[in-house]
PDB file as gemmi writes it, atoms N, CA and C in Angstrom:
CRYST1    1.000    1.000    1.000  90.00  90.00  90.00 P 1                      
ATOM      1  N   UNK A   1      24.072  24.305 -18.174  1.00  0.00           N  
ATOM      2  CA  UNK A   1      22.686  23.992 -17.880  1.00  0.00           C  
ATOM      3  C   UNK A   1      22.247  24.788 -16.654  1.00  0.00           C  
ATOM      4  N   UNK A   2      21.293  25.578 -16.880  1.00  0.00           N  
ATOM      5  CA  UNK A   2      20.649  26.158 -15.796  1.00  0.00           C  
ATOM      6  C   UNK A   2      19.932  25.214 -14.502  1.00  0.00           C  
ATOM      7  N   UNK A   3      20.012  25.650 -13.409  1.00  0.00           N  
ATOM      8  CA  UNK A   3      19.442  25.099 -12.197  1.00  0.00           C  
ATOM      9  C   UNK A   3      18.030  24.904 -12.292  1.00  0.00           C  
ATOM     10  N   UNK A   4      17.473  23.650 -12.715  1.00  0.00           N  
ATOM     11  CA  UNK A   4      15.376  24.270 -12.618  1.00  0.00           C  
ATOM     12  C   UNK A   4      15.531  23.655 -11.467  1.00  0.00           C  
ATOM     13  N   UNK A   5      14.257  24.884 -10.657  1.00  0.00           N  
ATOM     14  CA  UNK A   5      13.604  24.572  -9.683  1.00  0.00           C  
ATOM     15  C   UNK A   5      12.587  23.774  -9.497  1.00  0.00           C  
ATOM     16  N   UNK A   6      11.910  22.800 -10.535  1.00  0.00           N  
ATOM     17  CA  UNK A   6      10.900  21.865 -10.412  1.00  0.00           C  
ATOM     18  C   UNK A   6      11.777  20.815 -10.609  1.00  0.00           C  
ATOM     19  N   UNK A   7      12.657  20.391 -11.127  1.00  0.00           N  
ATOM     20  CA  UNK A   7      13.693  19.261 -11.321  1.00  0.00           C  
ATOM     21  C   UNK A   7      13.715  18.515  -9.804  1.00  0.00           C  
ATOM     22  N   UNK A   8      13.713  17.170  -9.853  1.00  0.00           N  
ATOM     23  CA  UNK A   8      13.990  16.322  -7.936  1.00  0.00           C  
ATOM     24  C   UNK A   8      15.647  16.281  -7.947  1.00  0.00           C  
ATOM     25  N   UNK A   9      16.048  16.588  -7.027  1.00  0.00           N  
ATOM     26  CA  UNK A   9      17.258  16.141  -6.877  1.00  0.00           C  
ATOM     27  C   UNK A   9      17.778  14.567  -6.435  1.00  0.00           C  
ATOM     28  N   UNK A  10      17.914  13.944  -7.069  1.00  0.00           N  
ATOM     29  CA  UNK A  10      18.131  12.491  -7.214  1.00  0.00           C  
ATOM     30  C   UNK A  10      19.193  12.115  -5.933  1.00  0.00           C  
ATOM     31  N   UNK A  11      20.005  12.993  -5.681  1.00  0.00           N  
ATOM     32  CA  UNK A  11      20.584  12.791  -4.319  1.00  0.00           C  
ATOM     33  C   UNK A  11      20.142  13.220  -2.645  1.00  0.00           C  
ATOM     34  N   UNK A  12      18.871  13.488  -2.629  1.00  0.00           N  
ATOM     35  CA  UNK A  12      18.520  13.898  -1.737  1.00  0.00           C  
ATOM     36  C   UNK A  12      17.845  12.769  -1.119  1.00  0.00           C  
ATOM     37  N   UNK A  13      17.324  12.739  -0.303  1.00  0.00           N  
ATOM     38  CA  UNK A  13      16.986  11.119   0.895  1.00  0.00           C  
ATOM     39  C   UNK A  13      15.472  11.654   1.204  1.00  0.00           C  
ATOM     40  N   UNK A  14      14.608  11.198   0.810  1.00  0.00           N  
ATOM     41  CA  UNK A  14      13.261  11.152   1.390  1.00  0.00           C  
ATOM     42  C   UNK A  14      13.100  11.149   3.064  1.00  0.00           C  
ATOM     43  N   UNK A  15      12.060  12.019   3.105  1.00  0.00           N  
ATOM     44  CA  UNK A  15      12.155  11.953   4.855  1.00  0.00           C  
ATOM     45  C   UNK A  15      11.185  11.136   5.014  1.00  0.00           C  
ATOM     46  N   UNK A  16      11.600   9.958   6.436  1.00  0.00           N  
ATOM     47  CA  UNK A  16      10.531   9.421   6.478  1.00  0.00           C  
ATOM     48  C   UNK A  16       9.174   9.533   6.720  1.00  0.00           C  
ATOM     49  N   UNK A  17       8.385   8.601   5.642  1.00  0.00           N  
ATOM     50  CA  UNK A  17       6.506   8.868   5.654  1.00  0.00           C  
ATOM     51  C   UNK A  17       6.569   9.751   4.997  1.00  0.00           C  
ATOM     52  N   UNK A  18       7.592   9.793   4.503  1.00  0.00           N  
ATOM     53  CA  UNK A  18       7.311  11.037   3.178  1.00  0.00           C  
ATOM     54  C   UNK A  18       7.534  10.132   1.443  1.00  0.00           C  
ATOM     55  N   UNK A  19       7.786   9.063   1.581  1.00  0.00           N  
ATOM     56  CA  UNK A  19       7.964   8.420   0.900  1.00  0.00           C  
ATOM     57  C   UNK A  19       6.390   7.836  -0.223  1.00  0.00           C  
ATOM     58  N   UNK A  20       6.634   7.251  -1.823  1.00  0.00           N  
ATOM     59  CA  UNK A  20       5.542   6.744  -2.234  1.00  0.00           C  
ATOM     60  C   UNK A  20       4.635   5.850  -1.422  1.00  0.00           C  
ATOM     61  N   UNK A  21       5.166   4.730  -0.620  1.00  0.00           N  
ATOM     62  CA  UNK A  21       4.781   3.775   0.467  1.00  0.00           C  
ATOM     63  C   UNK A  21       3.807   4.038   1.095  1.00  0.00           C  
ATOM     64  N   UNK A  22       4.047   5.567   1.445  1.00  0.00           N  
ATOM     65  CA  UNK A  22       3.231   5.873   2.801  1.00  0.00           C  
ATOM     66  C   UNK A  22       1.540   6.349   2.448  1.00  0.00           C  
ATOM     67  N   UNK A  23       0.578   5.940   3.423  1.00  0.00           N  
ATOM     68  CA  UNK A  23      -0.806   6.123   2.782  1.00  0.00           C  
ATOM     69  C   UNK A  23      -0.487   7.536   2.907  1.00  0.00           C  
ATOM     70  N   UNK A  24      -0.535   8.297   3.737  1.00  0.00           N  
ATOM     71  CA  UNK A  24      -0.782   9.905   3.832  1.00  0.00           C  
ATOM     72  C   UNK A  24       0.125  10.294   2.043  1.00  0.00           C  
ATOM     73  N   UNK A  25       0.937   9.766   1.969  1.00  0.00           N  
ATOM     74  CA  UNK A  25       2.097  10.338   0.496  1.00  0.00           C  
ATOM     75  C   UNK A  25       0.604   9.830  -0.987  1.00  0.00           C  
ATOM     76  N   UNK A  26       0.091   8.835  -0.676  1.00  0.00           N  
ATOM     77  CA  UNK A  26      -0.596   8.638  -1.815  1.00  0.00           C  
ATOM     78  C   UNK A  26      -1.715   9.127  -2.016  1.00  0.00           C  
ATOM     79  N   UNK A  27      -2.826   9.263  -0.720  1.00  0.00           N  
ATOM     80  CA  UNK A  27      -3.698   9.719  -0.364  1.00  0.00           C  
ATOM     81  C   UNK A  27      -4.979   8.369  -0.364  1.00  0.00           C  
ATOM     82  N   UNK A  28      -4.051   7.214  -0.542  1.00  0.00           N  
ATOM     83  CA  UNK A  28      -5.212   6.072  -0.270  1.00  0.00           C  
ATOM     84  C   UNK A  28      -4.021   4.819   0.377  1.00  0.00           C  
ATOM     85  N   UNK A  29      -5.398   4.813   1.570  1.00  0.00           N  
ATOM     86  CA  UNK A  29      -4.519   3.589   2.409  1.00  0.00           C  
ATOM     87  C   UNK A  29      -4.648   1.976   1.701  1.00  0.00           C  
ATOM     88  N   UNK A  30      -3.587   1.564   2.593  1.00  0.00           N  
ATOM     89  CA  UNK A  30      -3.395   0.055   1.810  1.00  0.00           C  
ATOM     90  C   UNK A  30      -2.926  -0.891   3.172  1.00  0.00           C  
ATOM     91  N   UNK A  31      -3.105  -1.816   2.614  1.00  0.00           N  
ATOM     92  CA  UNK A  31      -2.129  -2.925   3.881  1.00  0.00           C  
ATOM     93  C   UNK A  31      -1.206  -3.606   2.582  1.00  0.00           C  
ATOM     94  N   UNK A  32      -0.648  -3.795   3.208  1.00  0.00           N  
ATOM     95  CA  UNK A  32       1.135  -4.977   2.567  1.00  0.00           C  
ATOM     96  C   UNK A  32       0.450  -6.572   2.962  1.00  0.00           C  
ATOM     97  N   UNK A  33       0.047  -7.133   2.447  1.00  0.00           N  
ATOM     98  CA  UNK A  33       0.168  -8.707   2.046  1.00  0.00           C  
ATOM     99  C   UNK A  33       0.904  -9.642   1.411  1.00  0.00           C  
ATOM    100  N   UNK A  34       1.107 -10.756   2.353  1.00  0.00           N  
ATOM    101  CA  UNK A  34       1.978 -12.238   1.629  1.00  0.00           C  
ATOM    102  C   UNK A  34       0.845 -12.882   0.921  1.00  0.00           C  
ATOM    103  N   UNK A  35       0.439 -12.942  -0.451  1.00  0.00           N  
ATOM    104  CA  UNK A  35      -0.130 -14.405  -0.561  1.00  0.00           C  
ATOM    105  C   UNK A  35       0.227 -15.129  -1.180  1.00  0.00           C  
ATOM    106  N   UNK A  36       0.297 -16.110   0.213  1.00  0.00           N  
ATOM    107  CA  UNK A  36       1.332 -17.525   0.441  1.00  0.00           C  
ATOM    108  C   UNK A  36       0.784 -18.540  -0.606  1.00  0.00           C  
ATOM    109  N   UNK A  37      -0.841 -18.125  -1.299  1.00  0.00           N  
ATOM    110  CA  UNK A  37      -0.971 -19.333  -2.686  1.00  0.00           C  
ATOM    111  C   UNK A  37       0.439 -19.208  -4.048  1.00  0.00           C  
ATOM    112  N   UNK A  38       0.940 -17.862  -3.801  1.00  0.00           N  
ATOM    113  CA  UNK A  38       1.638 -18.082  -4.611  1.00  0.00           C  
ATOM    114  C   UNK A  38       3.691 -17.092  -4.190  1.00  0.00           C  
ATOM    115  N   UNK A  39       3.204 -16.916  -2.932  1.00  0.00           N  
ATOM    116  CA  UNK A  39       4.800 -16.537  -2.225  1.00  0.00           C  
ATOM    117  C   UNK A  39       4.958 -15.133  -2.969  1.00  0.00           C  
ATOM    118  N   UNK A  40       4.216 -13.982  -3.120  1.00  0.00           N  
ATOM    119  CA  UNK A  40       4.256 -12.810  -3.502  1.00  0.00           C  
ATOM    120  C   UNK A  40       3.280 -11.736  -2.665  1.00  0.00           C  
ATOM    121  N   UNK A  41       4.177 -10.381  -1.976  1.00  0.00           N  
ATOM    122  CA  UNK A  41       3.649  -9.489  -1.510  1.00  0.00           C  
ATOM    123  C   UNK A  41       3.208  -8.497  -2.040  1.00  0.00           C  
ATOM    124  N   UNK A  42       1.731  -8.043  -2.111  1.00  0.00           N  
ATOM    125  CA  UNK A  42       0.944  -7.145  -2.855  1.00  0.00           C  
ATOM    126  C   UNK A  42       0.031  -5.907  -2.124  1.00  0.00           C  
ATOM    127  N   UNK A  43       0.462  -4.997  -2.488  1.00  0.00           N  
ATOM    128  CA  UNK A  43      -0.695  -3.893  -1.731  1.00  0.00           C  
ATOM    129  C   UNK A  43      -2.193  -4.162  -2.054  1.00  0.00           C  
ATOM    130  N   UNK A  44      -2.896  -4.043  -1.066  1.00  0.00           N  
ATOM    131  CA  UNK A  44      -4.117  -3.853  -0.553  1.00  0.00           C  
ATOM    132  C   UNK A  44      -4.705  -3.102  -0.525  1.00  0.00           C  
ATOM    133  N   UNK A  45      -5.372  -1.995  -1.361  1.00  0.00           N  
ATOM    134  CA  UNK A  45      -5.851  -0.891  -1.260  1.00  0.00           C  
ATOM    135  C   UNK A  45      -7.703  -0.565  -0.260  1.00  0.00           C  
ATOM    136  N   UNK A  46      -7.804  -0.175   0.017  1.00  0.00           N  
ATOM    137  CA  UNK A  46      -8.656   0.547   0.836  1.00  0.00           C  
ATOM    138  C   UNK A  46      -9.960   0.491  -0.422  1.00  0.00           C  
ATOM    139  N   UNK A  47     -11.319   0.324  -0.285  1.00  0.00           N  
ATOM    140  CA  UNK A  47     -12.478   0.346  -1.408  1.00  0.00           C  
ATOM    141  C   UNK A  47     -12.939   1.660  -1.005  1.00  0.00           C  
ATOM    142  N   UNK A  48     -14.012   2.207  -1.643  1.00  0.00           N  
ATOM    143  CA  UNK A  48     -14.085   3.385  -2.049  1.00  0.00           C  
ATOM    144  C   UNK A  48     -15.264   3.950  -0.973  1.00  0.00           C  
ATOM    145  N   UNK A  49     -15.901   3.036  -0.417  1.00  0.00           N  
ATOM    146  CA  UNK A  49     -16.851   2.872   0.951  1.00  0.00           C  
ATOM    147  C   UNK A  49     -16.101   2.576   2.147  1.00  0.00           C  
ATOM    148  N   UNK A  50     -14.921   2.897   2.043  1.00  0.00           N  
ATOM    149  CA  UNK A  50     -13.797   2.688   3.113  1.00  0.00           C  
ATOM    150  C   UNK A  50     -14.260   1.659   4.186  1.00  0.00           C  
ATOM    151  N   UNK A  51     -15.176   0.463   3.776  1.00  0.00           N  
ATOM    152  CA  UNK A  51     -15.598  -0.429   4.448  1.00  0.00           C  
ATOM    153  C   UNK A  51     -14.684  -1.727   4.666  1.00  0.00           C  
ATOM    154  N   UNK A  52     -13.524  -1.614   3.792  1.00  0.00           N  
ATOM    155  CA  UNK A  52     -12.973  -2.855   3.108  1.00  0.00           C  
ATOM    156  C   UNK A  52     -11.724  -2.966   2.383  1.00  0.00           C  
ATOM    157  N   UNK A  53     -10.418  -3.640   2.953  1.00  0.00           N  
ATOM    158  CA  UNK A  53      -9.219  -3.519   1.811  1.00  0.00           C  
ATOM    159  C   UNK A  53      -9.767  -4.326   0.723  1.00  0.00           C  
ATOM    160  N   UNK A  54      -9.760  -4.358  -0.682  1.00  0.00           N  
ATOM    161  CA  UNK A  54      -9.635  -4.955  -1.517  1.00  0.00           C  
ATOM    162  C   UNK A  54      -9.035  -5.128  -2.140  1.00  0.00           C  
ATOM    163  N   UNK A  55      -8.320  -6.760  -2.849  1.00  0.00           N  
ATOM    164  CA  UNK A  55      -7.011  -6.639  -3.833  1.00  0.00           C  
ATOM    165  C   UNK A  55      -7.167  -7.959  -4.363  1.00  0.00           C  
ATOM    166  N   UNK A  56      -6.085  -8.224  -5.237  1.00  0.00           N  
ATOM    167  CA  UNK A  56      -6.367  -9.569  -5.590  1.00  0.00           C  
ATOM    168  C   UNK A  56      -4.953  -9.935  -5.801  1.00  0.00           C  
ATOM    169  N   UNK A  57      -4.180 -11.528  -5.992  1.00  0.00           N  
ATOM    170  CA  UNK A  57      -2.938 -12.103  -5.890  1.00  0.00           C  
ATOM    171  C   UNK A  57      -2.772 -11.591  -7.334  1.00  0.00           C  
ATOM    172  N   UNK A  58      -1.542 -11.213  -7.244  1.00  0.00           N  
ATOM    173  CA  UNK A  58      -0.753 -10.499  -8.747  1.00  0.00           C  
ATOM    174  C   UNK A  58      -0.724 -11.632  -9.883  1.00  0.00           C  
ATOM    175  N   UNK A  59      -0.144 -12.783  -9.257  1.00  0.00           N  
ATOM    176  CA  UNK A  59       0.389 -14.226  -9.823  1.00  0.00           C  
ATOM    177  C   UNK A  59      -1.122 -15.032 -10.580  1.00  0.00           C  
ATOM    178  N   UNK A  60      -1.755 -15.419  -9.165  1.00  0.00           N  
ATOM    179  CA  UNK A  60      -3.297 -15.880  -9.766  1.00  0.00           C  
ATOM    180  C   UNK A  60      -4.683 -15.539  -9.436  1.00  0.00           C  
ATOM    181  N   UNK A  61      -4.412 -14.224  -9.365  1.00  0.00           N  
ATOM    182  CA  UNK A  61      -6.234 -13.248  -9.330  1.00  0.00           C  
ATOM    183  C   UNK A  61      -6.354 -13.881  -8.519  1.00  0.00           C  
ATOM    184  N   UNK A  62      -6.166 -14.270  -7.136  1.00  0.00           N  
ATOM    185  CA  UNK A  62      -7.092 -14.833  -6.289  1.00  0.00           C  
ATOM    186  C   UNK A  62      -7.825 -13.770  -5.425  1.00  0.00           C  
ATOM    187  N   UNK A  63      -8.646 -13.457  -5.182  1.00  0.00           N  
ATOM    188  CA  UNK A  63      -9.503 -12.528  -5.047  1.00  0.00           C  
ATOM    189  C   UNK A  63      -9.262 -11.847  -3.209  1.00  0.00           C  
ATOM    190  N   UNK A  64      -9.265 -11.238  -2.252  1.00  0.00           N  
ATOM    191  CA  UNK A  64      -9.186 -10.610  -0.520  1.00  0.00           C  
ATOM    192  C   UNK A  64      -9.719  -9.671  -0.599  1.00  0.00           C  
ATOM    193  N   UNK A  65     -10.544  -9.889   0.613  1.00  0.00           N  
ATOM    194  CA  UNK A  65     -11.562  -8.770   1.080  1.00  0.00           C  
ATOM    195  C   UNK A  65     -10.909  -8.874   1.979  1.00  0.00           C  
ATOM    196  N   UNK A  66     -10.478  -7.969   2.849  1.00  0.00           N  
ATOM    197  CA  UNK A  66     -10.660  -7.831   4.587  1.00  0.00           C  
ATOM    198  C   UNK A  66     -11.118  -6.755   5.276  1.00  0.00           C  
ATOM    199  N   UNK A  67     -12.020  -6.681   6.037  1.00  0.00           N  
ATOM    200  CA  UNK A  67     -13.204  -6.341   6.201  1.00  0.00           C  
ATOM    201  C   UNK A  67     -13.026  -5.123   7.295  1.00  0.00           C  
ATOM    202  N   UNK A  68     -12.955  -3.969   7.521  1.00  0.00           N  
ATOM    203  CA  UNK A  68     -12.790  -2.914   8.827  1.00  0.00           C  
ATOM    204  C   UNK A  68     -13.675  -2.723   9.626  1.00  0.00           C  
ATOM    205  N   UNK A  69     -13.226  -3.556  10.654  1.00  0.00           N  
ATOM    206  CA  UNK A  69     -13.794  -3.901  12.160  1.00  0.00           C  
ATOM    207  C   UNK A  69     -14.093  -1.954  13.170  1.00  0.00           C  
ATOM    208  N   UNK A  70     -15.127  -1.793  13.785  1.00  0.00           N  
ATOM    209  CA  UNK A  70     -15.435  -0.832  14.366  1.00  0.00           C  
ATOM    210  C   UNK A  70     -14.080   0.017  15.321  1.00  0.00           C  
ATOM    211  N   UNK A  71     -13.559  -1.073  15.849  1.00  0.00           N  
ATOM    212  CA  UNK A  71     -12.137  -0.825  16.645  1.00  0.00           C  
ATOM    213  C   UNK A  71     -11.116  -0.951  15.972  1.00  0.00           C  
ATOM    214  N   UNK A  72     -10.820  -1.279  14.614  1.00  0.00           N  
ATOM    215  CA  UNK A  72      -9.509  -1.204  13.742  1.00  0.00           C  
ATOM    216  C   UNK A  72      -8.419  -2.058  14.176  1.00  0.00           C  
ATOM    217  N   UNK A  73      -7.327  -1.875  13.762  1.00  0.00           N  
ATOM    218  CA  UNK A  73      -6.114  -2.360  14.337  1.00  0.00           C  
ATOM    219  C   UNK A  73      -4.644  -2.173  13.672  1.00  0.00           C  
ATOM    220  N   UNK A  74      -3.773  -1.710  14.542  1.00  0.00           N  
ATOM    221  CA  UNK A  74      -2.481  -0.928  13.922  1.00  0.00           C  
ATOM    222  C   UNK A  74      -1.882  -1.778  12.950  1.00  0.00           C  
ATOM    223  N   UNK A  75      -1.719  -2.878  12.824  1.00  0.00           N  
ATOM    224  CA  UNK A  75      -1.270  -3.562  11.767  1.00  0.00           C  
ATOM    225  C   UNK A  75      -0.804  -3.437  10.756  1.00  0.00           C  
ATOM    226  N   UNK A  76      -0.165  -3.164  10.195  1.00  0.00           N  
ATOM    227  CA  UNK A  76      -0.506  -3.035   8.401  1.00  0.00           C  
ATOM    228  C   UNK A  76       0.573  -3.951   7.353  1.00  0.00           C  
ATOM    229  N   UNK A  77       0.626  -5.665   7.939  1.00  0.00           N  
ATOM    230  CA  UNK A  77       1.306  -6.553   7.464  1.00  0.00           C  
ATOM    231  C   UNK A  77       0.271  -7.513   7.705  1.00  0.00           C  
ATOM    232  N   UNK A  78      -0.022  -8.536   6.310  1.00  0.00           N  
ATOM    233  CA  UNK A  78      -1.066  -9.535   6.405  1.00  0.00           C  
ATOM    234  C   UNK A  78      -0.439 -11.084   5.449  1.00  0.00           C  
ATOM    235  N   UNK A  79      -0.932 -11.819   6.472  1.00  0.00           N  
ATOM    236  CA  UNK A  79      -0.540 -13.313   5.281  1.00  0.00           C  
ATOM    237  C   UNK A  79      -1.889 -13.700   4.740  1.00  0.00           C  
ATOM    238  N   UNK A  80      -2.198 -13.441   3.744  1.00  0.00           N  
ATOM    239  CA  UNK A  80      -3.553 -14.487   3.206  1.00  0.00           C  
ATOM    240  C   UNK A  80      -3.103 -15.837   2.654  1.00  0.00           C  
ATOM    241  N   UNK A  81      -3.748 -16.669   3.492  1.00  0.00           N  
ATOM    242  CA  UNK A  81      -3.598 -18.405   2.804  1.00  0.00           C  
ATOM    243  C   UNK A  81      -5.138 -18.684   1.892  1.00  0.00           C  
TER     244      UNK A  81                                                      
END                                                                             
């Protein structure tokens, strides 16, 4: 079998923030959420007016807005109750 050069090498180690995880790797930011209605962590994606994460609970559609404040904040771990 020849060597292809587009092939990933399955043994090689992602550098970090280079990973799927990372917003810059996807090209849309997110926050990581617990929601504790049903004990499952779900990405948060960023809306398209970059005014707003929007997402909803995987388990029971429960619906999160959270809202981007003028001053922001480094965060990017959330519990919604």
């Amino acid at each position: 079998m020849k060597n292809n050069p587009n092939r990933k090498n399955p043994n090689k180690k992602p550098e970090p923030g280079s990973g799927p995880s990372s917003p810059s790797a996807t090209g849309r930011k997110y926050i990581s959420v617990l929601f504790e209605c049903c004990g499952i962590y779900n990405r948060v994606y960023i809306n398209r007016a970059k005014t707003a994460y929007v997402g909803w609970c995987p388990k029971c559609c429960r619906r999160l807005e959270v809202k981007i404040g003028p001053d922001g904040i480094d965060c990017r771990f959330f519990k919604a109750e």
